[in-house]
Wavefront OBJ file of the C-alpha trace (Angstrom):
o trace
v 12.155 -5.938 -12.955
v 11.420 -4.261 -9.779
v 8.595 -5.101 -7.772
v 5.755 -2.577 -7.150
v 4.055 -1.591 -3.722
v 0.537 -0.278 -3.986
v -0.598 0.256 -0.650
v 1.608 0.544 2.616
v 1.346 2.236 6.171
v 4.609 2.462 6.928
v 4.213 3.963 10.512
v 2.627 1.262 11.538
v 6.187 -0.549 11.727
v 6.127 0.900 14.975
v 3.274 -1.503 16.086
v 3.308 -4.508 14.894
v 2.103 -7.787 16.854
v -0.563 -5.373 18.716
v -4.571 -6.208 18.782
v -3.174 -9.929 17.276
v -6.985 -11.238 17.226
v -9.368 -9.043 16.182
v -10.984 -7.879 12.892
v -10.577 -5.080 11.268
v -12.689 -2.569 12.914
v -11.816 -3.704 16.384
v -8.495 -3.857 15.491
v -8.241 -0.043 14.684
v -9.672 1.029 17.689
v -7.087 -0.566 19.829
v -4.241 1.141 17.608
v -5.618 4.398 17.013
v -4.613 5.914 20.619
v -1.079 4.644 20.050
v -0.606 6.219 16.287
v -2.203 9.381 17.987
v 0.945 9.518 20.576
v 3.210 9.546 16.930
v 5.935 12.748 16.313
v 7.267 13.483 13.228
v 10.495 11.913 14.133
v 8.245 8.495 14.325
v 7.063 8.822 11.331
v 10.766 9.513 9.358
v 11.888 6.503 10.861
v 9.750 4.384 10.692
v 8.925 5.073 7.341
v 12.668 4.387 6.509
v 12.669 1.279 8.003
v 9.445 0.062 6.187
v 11.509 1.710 2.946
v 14.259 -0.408 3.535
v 12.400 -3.921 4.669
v 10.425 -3.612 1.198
v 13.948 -3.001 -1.083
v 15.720 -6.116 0.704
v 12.694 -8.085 -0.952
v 12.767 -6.549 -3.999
v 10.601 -3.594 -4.114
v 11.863 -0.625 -6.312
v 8.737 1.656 -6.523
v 6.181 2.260 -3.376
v 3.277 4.123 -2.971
v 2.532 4.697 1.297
v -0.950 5.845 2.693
v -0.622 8.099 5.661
v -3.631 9.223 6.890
v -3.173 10.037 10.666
v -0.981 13.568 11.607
v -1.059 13.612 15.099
v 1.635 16.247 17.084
v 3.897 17.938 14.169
v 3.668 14.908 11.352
v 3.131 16.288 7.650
v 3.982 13.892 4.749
v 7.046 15.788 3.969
v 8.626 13.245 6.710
v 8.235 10.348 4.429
v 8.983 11.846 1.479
v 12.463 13.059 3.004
v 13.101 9.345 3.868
v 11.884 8.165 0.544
v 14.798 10.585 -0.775
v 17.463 9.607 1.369
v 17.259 6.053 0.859
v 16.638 6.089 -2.710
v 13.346 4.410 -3.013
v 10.885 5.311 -6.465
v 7.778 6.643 -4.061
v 4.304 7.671 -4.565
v 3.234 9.593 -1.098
v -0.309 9.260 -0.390
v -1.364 12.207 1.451
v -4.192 10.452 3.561
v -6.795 11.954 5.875
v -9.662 11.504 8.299
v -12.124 14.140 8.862
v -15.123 12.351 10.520
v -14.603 11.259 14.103
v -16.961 8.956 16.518
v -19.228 12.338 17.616
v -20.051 12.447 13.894
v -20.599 8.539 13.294
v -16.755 7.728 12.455
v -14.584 5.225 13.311
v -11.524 7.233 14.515
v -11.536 8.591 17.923
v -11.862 12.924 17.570
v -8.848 13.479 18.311
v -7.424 12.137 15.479
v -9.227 13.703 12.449
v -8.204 16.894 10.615
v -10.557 19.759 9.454
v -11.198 19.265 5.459
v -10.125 22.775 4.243
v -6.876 21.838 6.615
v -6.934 18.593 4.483
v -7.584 20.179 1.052
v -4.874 22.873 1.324
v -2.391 20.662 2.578
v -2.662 18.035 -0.057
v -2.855 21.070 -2.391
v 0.273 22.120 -1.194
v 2.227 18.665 -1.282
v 1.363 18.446 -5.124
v 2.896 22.033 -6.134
v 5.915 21.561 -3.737
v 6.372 17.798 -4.531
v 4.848 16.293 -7.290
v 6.658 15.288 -10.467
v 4.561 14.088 -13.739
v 7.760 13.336 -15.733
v 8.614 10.119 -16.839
v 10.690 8.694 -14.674
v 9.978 10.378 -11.925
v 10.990 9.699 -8.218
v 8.643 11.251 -6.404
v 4.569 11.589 -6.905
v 1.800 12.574 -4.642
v -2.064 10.767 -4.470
v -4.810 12.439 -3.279
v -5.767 9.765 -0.464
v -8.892 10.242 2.192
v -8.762 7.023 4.275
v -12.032 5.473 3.817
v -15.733 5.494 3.965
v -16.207 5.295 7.721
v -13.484 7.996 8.011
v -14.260 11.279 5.733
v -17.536 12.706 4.742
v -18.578 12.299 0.900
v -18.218 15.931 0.653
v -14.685 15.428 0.942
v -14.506 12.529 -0.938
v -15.846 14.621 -3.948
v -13.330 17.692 -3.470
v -10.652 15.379 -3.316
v -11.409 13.981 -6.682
v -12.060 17.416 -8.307
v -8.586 19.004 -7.136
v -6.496 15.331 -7.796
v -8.211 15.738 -11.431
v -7.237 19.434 -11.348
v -3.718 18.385 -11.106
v -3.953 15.217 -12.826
v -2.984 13.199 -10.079
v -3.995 9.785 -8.871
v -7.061 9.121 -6.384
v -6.324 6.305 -3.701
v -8.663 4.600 -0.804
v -9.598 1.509 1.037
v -12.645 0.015 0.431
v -14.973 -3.079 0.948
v -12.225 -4.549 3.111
v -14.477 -6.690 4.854
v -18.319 -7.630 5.915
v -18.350 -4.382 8.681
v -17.123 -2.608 5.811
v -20.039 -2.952 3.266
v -22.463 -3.189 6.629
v -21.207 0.698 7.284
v -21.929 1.638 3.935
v -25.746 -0.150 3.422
v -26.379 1.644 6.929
v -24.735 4.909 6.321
v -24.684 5.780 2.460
v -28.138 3.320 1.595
v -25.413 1.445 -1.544
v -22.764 -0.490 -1.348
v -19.167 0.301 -1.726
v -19.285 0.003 -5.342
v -22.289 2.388 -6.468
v -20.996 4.587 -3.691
v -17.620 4.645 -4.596
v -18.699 5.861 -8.358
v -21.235 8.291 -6.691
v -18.328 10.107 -5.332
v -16.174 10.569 -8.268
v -14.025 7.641 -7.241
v -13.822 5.083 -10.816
v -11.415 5.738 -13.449
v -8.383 5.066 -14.666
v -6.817 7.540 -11.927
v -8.066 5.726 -8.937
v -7.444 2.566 -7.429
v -8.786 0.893 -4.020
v -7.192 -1.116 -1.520
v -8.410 -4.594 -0.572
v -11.755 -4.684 -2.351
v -12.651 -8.351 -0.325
v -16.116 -7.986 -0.683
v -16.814 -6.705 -3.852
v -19.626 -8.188 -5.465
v -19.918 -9.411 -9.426
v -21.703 -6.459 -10.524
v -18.694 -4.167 -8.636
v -16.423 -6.122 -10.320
v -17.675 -5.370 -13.636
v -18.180 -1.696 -12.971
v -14.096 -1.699 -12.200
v -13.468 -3.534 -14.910
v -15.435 -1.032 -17.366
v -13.940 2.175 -15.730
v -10.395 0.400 -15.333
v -10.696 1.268 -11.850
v -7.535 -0.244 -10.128
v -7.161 -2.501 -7.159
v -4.527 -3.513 -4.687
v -4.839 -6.622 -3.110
v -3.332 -7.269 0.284
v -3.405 -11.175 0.652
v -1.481 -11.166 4.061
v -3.129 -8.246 5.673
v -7.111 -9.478 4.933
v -6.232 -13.163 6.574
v -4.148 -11.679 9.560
v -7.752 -9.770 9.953
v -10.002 -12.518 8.815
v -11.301 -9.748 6.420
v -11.777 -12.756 3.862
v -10.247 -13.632 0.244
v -10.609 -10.819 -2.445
v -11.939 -12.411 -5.714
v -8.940 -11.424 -8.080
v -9.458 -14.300 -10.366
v -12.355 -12.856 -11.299
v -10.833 -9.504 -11.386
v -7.725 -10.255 -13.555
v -10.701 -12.059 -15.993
v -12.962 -9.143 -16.413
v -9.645 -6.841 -16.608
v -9.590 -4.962 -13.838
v -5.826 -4.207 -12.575
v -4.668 -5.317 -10.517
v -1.565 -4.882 -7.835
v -0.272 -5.764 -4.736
v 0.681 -4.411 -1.645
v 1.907 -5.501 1.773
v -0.790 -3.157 3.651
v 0.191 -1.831 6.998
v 2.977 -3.390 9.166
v 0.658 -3.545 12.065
v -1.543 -5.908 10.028
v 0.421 -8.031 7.727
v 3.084 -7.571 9.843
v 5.802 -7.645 7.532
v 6.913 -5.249 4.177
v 8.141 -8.112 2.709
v 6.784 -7.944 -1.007
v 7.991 -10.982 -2.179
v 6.292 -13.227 0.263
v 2.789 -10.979 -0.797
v 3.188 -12.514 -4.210
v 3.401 -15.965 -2.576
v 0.647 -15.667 -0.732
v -1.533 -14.131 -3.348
v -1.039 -16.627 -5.405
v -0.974 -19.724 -2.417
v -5.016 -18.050 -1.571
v -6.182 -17.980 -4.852
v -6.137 -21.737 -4.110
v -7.820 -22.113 -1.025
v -11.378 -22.543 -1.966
v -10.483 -25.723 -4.344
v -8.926 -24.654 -7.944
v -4.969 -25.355 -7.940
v -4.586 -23.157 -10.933
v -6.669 -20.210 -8.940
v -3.951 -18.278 -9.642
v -0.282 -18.776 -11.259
v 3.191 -17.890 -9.905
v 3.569 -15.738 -13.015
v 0.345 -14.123 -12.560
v 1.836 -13.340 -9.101
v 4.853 -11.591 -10.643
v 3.202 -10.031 -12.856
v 0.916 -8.479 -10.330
v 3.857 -7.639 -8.291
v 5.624 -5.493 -11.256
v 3.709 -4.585 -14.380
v 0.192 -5.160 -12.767
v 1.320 -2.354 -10.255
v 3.024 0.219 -12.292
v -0.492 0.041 -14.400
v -2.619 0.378 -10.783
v 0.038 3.629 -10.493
v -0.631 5.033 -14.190
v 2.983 4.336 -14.539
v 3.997 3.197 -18.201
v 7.626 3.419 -17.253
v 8.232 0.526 -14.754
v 7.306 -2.984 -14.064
v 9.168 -4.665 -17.105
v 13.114 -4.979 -18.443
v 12.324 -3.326 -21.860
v 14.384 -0.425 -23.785
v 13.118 2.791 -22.841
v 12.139 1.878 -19.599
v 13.104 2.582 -16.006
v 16.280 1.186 -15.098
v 14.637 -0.817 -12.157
v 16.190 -4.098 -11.907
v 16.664 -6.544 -9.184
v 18.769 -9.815 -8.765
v 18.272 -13.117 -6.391
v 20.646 -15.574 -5.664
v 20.294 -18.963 -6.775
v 22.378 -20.995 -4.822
v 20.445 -20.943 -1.427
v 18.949 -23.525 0.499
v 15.701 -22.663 0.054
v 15.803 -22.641 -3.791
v 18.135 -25.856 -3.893
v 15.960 -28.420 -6.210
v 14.030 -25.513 -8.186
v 17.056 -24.557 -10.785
v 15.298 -26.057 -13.359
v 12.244 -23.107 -12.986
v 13.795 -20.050 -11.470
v 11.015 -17.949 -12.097
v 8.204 -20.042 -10.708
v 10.408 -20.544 -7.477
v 10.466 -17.196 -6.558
v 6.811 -17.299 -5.513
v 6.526 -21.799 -5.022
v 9.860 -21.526 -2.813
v 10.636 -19.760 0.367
v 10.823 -15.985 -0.012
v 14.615 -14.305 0.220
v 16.273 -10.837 0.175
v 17.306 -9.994 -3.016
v 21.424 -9.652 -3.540
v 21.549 -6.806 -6.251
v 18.883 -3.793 -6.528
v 18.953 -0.733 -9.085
v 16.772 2.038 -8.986
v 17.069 4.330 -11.302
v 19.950 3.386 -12.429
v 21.587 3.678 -8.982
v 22.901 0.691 -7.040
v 21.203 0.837 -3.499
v 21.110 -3.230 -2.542
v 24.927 -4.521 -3.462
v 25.564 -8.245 -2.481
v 22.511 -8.287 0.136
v 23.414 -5.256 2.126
v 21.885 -2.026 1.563
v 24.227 1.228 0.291
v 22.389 4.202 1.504
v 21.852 3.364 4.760
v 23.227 1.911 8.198
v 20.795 -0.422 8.864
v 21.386 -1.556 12.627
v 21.734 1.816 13.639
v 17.997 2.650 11.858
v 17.197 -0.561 13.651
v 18.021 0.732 16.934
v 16.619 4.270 16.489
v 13.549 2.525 15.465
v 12.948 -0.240 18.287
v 13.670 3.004 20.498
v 10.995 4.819 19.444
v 8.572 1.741 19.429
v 9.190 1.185 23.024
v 8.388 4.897 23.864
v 5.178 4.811 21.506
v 3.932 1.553 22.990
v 5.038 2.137 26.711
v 3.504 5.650 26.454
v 6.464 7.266 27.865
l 1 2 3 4 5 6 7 8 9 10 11 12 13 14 15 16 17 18 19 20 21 22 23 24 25 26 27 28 29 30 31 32 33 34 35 36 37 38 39 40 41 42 43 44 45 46 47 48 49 50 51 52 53 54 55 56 57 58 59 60 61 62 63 64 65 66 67 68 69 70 71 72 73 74 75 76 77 78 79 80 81 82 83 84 85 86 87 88 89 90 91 92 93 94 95 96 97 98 99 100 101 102 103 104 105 106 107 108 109 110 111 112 113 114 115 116 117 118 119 120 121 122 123 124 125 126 127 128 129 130 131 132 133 134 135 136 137 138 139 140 141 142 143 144 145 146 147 148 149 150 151 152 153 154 155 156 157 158 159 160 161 162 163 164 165 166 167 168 169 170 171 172 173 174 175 176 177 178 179 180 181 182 183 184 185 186 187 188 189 190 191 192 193 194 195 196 197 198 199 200 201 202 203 204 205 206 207 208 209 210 211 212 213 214 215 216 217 218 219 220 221 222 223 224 225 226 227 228 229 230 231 232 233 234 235 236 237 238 239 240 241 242 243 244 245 246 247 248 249 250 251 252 253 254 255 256 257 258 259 260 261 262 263 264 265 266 267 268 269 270 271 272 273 274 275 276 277 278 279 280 281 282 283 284 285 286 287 288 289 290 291 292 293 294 295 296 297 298 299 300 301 302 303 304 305 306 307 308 309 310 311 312 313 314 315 316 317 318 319 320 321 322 323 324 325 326 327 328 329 330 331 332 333 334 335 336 337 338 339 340 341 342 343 344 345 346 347 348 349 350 351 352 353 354 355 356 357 358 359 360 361 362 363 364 365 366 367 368 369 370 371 372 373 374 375 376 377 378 379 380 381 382 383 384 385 386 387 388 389 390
């Protein structure tokens, strides 16, 4: 089956290799005057390209997190790439309403005011969002994250997603400075916050969830609160190494997702499994975590973090999702004997054949709906100008 994104940034394709050693807080700062120089052109583009870097792995469905509309972005610039290169996308209409002047992280200049934030995401639902089964296109309800939006509008977010009986979506406990700003700010940590707000249930999930403790853990699992976990992104940061063994024992769900490209810095979806599964390991248990698990995670695990009962899995009646890798490559020469297991043990590939929806969109390794060195081009081109400030 397909593979499943839960949380992306897909601008930040535009900025990869930038702040290369710092954590996660300093690590913003340095890239939040660049993303504030973004068009809407920017975003299209790069959102395509992040589109089409995640299908040559083998994603089929994506949900994407943009929570920064500098200059004349709106989400409606990802959604039109989402459309035009085929993709099954979930657009998470993010926002930040509380700057540095009101104890933020963002810079001012970047956050939006919350009615402006409210009525928009109101607006993307009724012009965008489809509830069917099978359908190509939803919206999530998406404030950025605890040191970015007020708890006022963390609560109005969750009554009008509910309202509409759409998903609820947000970083949290990502790292140490993480659950430090919410002790200091909030007096709880992310966990007893986070269900303080409105934010458990079966229509929410979190991304990264690092420092979770047991007893946050346990509230998840009881509410079926989903998680995404971003293997690559929290060790590029040093954020630390999420404790989904225990979450996938208590039954929390779990998914994955690539994170941003500025952090990871790849969309590669393929190589998250691998990784996921390789730092389960780390701290001493060899069977930490499974390469199946790691599929799993990476196609029914996500559809369930999305409320989606129609992908993940090759079963009659569901989504025709389906993806093919070659065999007869180098890096999976010696591993015919366990296919399966060498997608994640073995280097990571492309895939040669993806459907989506029953469309063909990745024939024989090269994608159909697109020219990809000329997306290539525009995109570098518009990197250059974003970094360069030109």
């Amino acid at each position: 089956p397909g593979l499943v994104n839960t949380h992306h940034h897909m601008y930040q394709t535009l900025t990869r290799v930038i702040a290369q050693d710092r954590e996660l807080f300093g690590w913003l700062r340095a890239l939040y005057p660049i993303w504030a120089r973004m068009n809407s052109e920017a975003v299209y583009v790069s959102a395509k390209l992040a589109m089409a870097e995640l299908m040559l792995s083998g994603c089929t469905t994506s949900s994407d997190h943009l929570y920064i509309y500098p200059n004349d972005v709106t989400i409606d610039d990802e959604i039109r790439a989402a459309q035009e290169i085929g993709i099954r996308f979930h657009a998470a209409r993010g926002s930040m309403s509380v700057g540095e002047s009101k104890g933020g992280l963002p810079p001012d200049s970047v956050v939006e005011q919350e009615d402006d934030i409210l009525n928009d995401t109101r607006r993307a639902i009724e012009t965008y969002h489809d509830a069917g089964r099978f359908a190509m296109l939803r919206i999530v309800v998406a404030p950025c994250s605890p040191f970015s939006v007020s708890q006022d509008l963390m609560r109005e977010a969750a009554t009008l997603a509910r309202s509409y009986g759409v998903h609820l979506h947000t970083h949290l406990a990502e790292n140490a400075n993480d659950v430090s700003y919410s002790l200091e700010t909030f007096k709880q940590r992310p966990g007893p916050w986070a269900e303080s707000v409105g934010w458990v249930g079966d229509d929410v999930w979190h991304a990264h969830c690092v420092k979770l403790d047991g007893d946050e853990v346990d509230l998840f699992a009881r509410t079926h609160t989903g998680v995404c976990h971003c293997p690559n992104s929290n060790m590029r940061l040093a954020s630390g190494i999420a404790p989904v063994r225990r979450m996938l024992d208590t039954g929390v769900p779990v998914g994955l997702g690539v994170d941003g490209s500025a952090s990871n810095d790849s969309s590669h979806l393929l190589a998250e499994a691998r990784q996921a599964m390789l730092l389960q390991r780390v701290n001493g248990d060899p069977a930490g975590l499974s390469g199946r698990e790691a599929l799993w995670m990476a196609t029914r695990g996500g559809a369930d973090v999305l409320g989606r009962d129609d992908i993940g899995q090759i079963t009659p009646g569901m989504a025709a999702d389906i993806i093919a890798y070659r065999l007869d490559t180098p890096a999976m020469a010696g591993a015919q004997h366990d296919p399966v297991a060498a997608l994640t043990f073995c280097q990571p590939g492309n895939v040669d054949l993806s459907i989506i929806n029953g469309r063909v969109v990745i024939k024989a390794g090269e994608l159909q709906t697109l020219e990809l060195p000329l997306l290539i081009e525009a995109h570098n081109n518009i990197s250059r100008r974003l970094i360069r400030d030109e």
